[in-house]
DONUTOR-500881 format. One line per 4 residues: number of its first residue (from 1); their letters; for each residue x, y, z of N, C-alpha, C, O, CB. Coordinates in Angstrom, 2 decimals. Glycine has a CB too. Example, Ala and Ser with C-alpha at 12.3 -4.5 7.8 and 13.67 -1.06 7.14 Angstrom:
<atoms>
1> as> 13.19,-5.69,7.80,12.30,-4.50,7.80,13.20,-3.30,7.80,14.24,-3.32,8.46,11.31,-4.47,9.05 | 12.85,-2.25,7.08,13.67,-1.06,7.14,12.90,0.03,7.87,13.41,1.14,8.04,14.08,-0.60,5.72 $
</atoms>
This chain:
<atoms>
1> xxxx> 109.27,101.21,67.13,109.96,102.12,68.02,109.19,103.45,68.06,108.69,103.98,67.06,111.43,102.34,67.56 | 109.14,103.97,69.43,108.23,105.33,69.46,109.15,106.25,68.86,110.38,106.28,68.85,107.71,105.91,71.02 | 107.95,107.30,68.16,108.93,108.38,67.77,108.97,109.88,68.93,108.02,110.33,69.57,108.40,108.85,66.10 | 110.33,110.35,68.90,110.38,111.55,69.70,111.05,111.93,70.50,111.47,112.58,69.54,109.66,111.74,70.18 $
5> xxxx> 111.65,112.23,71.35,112.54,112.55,72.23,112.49,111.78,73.20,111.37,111.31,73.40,112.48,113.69,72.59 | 113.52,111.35,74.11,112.89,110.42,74.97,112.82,111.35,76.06,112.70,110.57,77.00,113.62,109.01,75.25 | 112.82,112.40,76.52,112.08,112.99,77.70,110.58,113.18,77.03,109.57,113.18,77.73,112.84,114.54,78.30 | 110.55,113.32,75.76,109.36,113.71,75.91,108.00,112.53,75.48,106.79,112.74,75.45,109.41,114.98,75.10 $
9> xxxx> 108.87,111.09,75.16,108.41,109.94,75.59,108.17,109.65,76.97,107.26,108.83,77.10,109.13,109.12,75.18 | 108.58,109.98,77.85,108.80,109.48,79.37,107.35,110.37,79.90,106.39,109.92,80.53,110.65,110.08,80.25 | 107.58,111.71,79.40,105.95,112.89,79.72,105.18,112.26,79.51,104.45,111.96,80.45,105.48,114.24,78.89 | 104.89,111.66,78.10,104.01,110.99,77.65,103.18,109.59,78.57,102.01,109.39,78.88,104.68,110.67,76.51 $
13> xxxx> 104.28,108.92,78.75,104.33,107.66,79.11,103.36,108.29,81.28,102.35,108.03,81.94,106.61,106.88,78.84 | 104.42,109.03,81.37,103.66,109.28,82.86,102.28,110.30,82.98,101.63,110.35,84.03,104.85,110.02,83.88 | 101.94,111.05,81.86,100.47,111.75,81.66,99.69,110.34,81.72,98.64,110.40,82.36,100.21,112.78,80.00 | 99.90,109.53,81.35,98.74,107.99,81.17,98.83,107.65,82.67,97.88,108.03,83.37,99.43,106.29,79.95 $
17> xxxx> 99.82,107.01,83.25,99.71,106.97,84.43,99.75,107.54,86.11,100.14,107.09,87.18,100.06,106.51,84.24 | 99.17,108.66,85.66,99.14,110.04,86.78,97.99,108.96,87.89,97.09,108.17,87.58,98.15,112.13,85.88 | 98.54,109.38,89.24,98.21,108.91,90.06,97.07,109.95,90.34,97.38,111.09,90.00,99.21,108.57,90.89 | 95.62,109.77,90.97,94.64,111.21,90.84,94.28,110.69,92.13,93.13,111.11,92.27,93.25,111.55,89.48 $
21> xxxx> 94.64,109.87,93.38,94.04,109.98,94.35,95.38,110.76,95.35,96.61,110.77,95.33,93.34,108.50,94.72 | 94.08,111.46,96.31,94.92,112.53,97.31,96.23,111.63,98.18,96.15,110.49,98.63,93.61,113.28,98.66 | 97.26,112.45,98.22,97.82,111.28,99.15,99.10,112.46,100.01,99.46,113.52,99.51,98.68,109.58,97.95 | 99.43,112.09,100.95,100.64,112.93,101.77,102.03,111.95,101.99,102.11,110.74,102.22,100.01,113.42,103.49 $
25> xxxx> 103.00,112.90,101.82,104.42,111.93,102.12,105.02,112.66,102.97,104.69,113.84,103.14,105.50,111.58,100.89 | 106.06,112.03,103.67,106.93,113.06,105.19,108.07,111.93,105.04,108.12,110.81,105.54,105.89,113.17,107.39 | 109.05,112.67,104.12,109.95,112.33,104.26,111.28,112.65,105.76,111.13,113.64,106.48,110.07,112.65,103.10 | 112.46,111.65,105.99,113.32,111.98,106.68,112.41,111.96,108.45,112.90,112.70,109.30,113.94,113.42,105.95 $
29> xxxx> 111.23,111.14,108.81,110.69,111.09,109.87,111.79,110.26,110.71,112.48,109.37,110.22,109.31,110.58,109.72 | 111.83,110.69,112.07,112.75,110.75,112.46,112.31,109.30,113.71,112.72,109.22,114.86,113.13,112.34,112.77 | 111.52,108.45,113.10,110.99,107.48,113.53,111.53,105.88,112.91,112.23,105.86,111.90,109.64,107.86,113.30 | 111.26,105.00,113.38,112.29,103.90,112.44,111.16,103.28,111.81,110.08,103.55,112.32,113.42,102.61,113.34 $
33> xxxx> 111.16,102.37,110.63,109.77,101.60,109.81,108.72,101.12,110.83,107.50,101.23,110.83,110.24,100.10,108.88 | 109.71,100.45,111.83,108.93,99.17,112.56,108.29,100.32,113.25,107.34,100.69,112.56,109.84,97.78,113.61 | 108.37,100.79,113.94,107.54,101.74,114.98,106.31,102.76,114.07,105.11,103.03,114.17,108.87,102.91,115.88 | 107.05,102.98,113.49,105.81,103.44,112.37,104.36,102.50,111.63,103.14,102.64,111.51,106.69,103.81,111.07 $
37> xxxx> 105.08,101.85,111.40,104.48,100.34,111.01,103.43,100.26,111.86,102.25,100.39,111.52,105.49,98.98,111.23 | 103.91,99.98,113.22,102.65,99.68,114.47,101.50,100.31,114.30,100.39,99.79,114.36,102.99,100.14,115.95 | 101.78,101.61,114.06,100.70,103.04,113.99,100.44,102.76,112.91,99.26,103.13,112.91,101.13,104.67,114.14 | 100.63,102.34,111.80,99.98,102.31,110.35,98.80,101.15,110.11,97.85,101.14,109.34,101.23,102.00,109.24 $
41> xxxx> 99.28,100.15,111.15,98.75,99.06,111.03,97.40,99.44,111.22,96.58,99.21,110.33,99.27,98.10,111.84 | 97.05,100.04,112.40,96.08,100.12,113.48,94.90,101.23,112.19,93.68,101.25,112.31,96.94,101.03,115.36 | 95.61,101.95,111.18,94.54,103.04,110.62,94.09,102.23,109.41,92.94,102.20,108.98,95.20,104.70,110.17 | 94.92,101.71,109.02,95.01,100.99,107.35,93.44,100.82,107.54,92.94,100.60,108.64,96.16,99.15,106.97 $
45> xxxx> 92.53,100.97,106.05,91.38,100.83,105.49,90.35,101.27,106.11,89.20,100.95,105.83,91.17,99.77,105.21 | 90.81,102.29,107.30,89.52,102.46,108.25,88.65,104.02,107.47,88.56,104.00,106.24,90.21,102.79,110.31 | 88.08,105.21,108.17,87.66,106.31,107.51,88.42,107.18,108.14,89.10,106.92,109.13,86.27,106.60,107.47 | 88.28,108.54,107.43,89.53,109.14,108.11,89.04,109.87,109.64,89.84,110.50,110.34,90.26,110.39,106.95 $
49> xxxx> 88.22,109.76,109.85,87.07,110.78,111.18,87.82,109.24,112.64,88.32,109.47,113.74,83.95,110.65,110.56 | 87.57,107.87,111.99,87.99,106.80,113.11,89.45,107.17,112.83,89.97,108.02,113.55,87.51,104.96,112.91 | 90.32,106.47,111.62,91.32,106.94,111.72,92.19,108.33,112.58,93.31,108.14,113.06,91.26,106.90,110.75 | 91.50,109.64,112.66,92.09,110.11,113.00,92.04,110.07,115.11,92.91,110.43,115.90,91.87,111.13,112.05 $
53> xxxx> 90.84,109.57,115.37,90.64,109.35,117.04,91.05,108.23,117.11,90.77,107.77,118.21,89.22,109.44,117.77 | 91.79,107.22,116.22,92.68,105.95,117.10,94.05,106.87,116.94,94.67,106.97,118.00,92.80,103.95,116.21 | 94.48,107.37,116.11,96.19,108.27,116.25,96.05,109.28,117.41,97.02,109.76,118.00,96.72,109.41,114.62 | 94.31,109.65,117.78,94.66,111.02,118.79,94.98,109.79,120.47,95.74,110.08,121.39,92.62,112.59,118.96 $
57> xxxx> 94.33,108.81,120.38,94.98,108.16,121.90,95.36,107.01,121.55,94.90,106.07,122.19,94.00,107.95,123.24 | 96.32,106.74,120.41,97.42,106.37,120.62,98.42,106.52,121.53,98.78,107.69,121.67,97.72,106.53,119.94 | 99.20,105.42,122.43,100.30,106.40,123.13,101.64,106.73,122.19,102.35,107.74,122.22,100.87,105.62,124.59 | 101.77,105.62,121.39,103.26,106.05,120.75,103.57,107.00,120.12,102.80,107.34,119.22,103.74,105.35,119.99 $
61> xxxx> 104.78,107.75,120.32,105.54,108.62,119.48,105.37,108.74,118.34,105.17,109.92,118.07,106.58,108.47,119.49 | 105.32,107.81,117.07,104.64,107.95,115.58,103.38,107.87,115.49,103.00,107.33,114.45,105.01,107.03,114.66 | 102.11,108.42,116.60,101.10,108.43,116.17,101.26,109.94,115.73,100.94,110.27,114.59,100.06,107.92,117.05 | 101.80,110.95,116.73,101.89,112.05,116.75,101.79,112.82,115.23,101.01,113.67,114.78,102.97,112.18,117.48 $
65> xxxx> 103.01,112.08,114.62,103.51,112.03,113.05,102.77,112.09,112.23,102.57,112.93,111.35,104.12,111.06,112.61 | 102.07,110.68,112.61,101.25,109.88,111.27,99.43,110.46,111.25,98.48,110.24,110.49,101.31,107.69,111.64 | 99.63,111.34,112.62,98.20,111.92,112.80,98.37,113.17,112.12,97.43,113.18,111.32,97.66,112.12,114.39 | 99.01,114.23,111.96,99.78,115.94,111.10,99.70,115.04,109.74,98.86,115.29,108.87,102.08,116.75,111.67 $
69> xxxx> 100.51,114.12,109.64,100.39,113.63,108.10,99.16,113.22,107.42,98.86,113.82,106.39,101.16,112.53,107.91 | 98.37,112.21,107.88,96.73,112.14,107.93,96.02,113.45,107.62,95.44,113.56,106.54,96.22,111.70,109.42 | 96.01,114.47,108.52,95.22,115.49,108.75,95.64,116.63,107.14,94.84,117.36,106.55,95.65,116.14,110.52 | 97.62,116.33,106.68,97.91,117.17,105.22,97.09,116.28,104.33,96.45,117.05,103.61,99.71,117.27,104.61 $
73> xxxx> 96.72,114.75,103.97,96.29,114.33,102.85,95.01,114.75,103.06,94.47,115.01,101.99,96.51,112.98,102.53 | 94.17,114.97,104.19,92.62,115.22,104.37,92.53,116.48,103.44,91.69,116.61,102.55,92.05,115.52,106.11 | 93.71,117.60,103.80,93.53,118.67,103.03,94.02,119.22,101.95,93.79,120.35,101.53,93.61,119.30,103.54 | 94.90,118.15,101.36,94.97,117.77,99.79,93.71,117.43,99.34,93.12,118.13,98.53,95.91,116.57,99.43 $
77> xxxx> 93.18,116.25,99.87,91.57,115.65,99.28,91.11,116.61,99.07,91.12,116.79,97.85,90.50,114.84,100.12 | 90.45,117.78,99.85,89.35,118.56,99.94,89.75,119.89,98.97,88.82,120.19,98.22,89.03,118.90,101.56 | 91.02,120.79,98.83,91.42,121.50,98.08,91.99,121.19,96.56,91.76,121.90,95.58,92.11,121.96,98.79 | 92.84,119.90,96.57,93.40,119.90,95.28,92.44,119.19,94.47,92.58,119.37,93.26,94.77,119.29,95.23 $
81> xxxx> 91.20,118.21,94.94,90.75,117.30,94.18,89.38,117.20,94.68,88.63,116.33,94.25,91.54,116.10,94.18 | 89.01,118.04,95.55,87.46,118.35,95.83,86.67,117.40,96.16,85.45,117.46,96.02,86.80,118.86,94.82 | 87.44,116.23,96.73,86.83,115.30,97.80,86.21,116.17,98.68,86.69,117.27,98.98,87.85,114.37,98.57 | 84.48,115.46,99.41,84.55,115.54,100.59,84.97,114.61,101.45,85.19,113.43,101.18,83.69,115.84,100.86 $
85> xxxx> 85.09,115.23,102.68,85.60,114.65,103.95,85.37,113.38,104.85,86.12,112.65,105.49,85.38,115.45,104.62 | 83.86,113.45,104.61,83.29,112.45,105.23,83.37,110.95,104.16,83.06,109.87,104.68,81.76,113.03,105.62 | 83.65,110.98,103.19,83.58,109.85,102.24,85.17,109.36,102.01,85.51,108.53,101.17,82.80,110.36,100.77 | 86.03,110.03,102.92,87.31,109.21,102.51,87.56,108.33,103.97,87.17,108.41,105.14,88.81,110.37,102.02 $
89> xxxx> 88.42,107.47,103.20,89.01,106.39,104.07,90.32,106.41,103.56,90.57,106.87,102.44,88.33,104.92,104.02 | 91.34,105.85,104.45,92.68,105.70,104.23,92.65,103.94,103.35,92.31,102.83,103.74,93.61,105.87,105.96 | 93.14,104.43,102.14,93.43,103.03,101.07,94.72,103.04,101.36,94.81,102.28,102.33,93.12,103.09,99.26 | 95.73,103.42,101.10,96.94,102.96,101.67,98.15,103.53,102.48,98.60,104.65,102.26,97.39,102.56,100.83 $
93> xxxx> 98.58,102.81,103.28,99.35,103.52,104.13,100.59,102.96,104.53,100.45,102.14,105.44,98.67,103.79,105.16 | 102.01,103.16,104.07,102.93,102.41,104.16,104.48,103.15,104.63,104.39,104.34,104.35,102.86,101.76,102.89 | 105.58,102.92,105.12,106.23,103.17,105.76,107.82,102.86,105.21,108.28,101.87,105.78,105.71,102.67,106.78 | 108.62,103.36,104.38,110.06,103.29,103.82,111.11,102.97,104.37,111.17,103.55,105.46,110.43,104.22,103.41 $
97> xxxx> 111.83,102.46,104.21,113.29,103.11,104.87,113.82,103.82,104.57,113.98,103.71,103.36,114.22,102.64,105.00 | 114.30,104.68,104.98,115.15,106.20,104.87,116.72,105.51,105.46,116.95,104.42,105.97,114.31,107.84,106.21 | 117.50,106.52,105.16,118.43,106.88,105.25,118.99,106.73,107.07,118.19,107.16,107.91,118.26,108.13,104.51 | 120.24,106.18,107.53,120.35,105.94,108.97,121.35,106.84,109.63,122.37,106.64,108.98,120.72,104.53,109.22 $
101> xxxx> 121.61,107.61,110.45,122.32,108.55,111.36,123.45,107.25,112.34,122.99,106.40,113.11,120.88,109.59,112.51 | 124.62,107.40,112.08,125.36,106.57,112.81,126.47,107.79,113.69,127.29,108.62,113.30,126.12,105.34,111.69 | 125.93,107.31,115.16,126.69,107.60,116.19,127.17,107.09,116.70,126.66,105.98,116.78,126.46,107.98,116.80 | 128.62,107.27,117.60,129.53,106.38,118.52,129.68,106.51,119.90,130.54,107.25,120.38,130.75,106.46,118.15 $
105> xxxx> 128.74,105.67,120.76,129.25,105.76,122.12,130.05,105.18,122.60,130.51,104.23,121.97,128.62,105.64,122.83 | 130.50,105.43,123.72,131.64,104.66,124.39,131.33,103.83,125.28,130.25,103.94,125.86,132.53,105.37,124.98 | 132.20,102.85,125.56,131.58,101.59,126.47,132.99,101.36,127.20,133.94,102.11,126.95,130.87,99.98,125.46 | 133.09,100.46,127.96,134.09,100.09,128.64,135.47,99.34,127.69,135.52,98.70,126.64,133.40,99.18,129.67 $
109> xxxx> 136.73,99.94,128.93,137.68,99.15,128.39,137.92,100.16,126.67,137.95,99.48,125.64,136.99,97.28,128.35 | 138.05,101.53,126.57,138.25,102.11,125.53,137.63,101.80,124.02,137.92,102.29,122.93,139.41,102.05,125.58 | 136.47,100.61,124.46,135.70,100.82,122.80,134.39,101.27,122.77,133.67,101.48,123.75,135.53,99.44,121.93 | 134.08,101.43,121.41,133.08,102.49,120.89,132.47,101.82,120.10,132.80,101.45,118.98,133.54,103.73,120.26 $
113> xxxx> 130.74,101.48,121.17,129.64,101.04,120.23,128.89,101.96,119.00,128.93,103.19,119.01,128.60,100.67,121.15 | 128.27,101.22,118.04,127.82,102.14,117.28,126.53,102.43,117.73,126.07,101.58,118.49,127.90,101.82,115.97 | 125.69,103.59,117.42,124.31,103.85,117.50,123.62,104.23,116.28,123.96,105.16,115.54,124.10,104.80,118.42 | 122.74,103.55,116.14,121.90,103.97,114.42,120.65,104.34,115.04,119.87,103.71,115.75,121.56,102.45,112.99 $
117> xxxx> 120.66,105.66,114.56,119.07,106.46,114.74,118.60,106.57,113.20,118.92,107.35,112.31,119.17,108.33,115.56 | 117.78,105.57,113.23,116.79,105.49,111.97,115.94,106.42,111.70,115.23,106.98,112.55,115.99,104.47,111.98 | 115.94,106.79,109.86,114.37,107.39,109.85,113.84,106.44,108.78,114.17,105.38,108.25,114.14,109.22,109.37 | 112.69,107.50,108.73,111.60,106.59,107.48,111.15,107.77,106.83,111.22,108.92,107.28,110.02,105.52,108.11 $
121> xxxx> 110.48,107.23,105.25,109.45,108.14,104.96,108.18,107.42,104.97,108.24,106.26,104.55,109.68,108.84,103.70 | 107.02,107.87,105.36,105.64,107.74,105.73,105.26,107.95,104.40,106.06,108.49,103.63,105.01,108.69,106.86 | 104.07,107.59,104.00,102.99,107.95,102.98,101.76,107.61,103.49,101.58,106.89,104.47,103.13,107.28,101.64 | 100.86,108.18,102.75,99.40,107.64,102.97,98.62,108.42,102.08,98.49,109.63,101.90,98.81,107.76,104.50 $
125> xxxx> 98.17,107.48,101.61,96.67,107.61,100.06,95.70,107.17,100.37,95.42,106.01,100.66,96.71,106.78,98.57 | 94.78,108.52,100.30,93.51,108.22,100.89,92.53,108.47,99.41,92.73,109.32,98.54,93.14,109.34,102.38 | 91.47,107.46,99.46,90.24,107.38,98.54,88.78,107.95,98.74,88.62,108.46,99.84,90.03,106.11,98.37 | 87.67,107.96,97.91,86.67,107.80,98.38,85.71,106.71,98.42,86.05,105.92,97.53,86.33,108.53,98.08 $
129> x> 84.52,106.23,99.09,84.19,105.20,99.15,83.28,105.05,97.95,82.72,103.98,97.72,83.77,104.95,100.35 $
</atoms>
């Protein structure tokens, strides 16, 4: 049995497994998985210079997102961990479910459909090659 506190087992335990590549999260996006998903698909493993000119003519609505989010991990890389720019590529890029907004419209004959406006949270961890 370890000896010590267990918060300060748990410090311990997560100093070993510190994650050290740059990465950005956007929580509460006001986008649903699947639609996000589409746009994630299209960047996954590419570099971030292509990556970021398939999100700029993209037409969908979560490229918009997932291109501001892209562009915060570029500048995590380069400030917190002194990547350069040209040597990263997006290693992973994946899409949550969040939390759902339920609204009630009305329909005929006095009943009330529901409406779920989904979000997500986004991530993306980018490496160097």
């Amino acid at each position: 049995m370890a000896k010590g506190h267990r918060s300060q087992i748990k410090r311990e335990r997560n100093e070993n497994n510190k994650e050290t590549r740059p990465s950005a999260k956007l929580s509460y996006a006001r986008v649903s998985v699947q639609k996000a998903c589409f746009v994630l698909d299209a960047i996954r493993g590419k570099d971030v210079q292509t990556a970021l000119a398939v999100l700029a003519y993209n037409p969908r609505y979560a490229s918009g997102i997932i291109k501001k989010l892209l562009e915060s991990a570029i500048a995590n890389a380069e400030n917190n961990n002194g990547m350069n720019k040209d040597n990263l590529y997006v290693a992973e890029c994946y899409a949550n479910k969040g939390p759902t907004m339920k609204r009630v419209r009305p329909r005929a004959q006095g009943r009330a459909y529901r409406i779920e406006k989904r979000m997500s949270h986004i991530t993306i961890v980018l490496d160097e090659k």
